[in-house]
C-alpha positions in Angstrom: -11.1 26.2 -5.9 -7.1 25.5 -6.3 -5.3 27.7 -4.8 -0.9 28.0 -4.4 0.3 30.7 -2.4 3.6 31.6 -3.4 6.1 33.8 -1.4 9.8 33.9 -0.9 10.1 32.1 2.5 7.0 33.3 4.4 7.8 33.8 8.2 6.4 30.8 10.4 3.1 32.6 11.6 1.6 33.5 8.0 2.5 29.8 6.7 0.5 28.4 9.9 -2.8 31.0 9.2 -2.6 29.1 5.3 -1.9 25.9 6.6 -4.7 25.9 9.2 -7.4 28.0 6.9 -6.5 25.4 3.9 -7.5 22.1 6.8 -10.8 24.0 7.6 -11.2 24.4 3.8 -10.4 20.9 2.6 -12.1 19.4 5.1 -15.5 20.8 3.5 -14.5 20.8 -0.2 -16.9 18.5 -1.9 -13.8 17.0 -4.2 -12.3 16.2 -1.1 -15.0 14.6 1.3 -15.8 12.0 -2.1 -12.0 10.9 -1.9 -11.7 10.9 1.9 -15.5 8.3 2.2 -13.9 6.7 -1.0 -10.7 5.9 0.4 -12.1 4.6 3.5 -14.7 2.1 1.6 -12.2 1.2 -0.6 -9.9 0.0 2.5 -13.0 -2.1 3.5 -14.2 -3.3 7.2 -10.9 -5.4 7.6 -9.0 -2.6 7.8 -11.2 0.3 9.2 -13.6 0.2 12.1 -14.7 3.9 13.0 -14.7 2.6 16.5 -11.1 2.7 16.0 -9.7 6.4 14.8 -6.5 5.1 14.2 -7.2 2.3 11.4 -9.4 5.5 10.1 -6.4 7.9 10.2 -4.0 5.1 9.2 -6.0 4.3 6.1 -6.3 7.8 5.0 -2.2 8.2 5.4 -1.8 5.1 3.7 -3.3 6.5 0.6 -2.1 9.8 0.9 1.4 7.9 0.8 0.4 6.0 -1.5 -0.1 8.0 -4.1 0.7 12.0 -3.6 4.9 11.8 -3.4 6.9 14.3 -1.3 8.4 17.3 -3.3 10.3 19.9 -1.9 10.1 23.5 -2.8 12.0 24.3 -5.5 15.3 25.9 -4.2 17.5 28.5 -5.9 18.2 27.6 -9.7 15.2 25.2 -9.5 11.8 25.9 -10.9 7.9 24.4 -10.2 5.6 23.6 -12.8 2.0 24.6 -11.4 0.3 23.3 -14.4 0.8 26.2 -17.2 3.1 28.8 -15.3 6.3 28.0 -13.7 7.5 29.4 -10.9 11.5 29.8 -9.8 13.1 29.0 -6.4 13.5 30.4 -3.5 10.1 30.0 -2.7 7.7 28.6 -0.4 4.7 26.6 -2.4 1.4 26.7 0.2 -1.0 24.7 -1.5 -4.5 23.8 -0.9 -5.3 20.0 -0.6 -7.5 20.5 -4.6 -4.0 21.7 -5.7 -1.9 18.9 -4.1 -4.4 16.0 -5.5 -4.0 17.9 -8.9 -0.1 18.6 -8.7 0.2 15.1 -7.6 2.7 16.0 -5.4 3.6 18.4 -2.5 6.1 19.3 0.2 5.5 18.7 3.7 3.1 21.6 4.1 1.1 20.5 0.9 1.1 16.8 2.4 -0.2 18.0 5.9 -3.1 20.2 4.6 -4.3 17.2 2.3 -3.6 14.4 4.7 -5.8 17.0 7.4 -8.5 17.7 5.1 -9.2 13.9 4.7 -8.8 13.0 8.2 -11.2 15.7 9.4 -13.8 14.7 6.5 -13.6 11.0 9.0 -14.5 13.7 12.0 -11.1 13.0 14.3 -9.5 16.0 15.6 -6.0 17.1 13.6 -3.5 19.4 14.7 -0.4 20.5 13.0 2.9 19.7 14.8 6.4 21.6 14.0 9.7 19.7 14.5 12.9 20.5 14.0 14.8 18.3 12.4 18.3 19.6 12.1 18.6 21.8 14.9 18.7 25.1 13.3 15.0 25.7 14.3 11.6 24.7 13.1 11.8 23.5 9.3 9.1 20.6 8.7 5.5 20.5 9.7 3.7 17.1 10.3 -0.2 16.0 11.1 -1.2 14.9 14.5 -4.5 13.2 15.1 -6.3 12.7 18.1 -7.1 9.0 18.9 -10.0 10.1 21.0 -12.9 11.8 19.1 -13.9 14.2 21.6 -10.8 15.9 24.4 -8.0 13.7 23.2 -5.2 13.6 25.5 -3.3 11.1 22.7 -2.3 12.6 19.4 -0.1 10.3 17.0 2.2 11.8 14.6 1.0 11.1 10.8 4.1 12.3 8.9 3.9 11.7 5.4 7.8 12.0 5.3 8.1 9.1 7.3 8.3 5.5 6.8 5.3 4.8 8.7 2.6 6.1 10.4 3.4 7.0 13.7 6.8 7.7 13.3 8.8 11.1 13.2 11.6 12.5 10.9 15.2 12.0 13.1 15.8 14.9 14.2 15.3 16.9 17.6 11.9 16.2 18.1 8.4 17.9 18.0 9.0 21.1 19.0 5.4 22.3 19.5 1.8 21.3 18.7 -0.5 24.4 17.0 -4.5 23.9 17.9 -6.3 24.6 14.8 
């Protein structure tokens, strides 16, 4: 089911209880789970050994890079087409990874519940990681997968804002890691 929460600038605790509720749902929507195996048999042996989480995680971002482009929220004077109703800015679009792949687009949010719902499909842990990038205080969120299936003490940064995988935003750093 698509789903798009829209609210004027939800605080940071309700966007994390959508972000994290939309992983858990994503990563068992049926839609999703054919992409994810899909996008991993597509990348081939060569590319992906599932001895190795990070060619699994780095296939999954490359694809998610690929082809869903960052979109901001639409700002004041702006508007969003949600496919048949449009919607004006301020406002914070929380979308579930079935509405990102059918957007075809999504802020950073929309990016990191998609990108989790693939990489947990593959069975590696995800967290969500907040960084501030100006600092004014927490304003992106970013995927960060654990290179160890079981207690990872690792986790990589998988920003789909980035240039590559691995990297972060400039900015003041990761400001803290959220369990989900």
């Amino acid at each position: 089911m698509i789903q798009v929460i829209e609210e004027i600038l939800p605080d940071l605790e309700r966007k994390l209880l959508y972000i994290r509720r939309f992983i858990q749902e994503g990563c068992g929507d049926a839609d999703v789970r054919a992409l994810a195996h899909r996008i991993l048999q597509n990348a081939g042996p060569t590319q992906v050994s599932y001895r190795d989480p990070w060619s699994v995680a780095r296939a999954l971002y490359d694809w998610t890079q690929a082809h869903v482009p960052f979109e901001r929220d639409p700002v004041t004077g702006e508007v969003a087409d949600l496919g048949g109703s449009v919607v004006a800015g301020p406002v914070d679009l929380i979308q579930n990874a079935a509405a990102t792949l059918q957007r075809g687009s999504g802020d950073c949010v929309a990016l990191t519940v998609l990108l989790g719902s693939l990489v947990c499909v593959a069975g590696l842990p995800v967290r969500v990681g907040l960084q501030d990038t100006e600092g004014r205080g927490i304003d992106h969120v970013l995927l960060l997968v654990g290179l160890t299936i079981r207690d990872p003490q690792e986790w990589l940064p998988l920003d789909l804002t980035a240039e590559h995988a691995g990297d972060l935003r400039p900015g003041v750093g990761l400001v803290e890691m959220i369990e989900l």
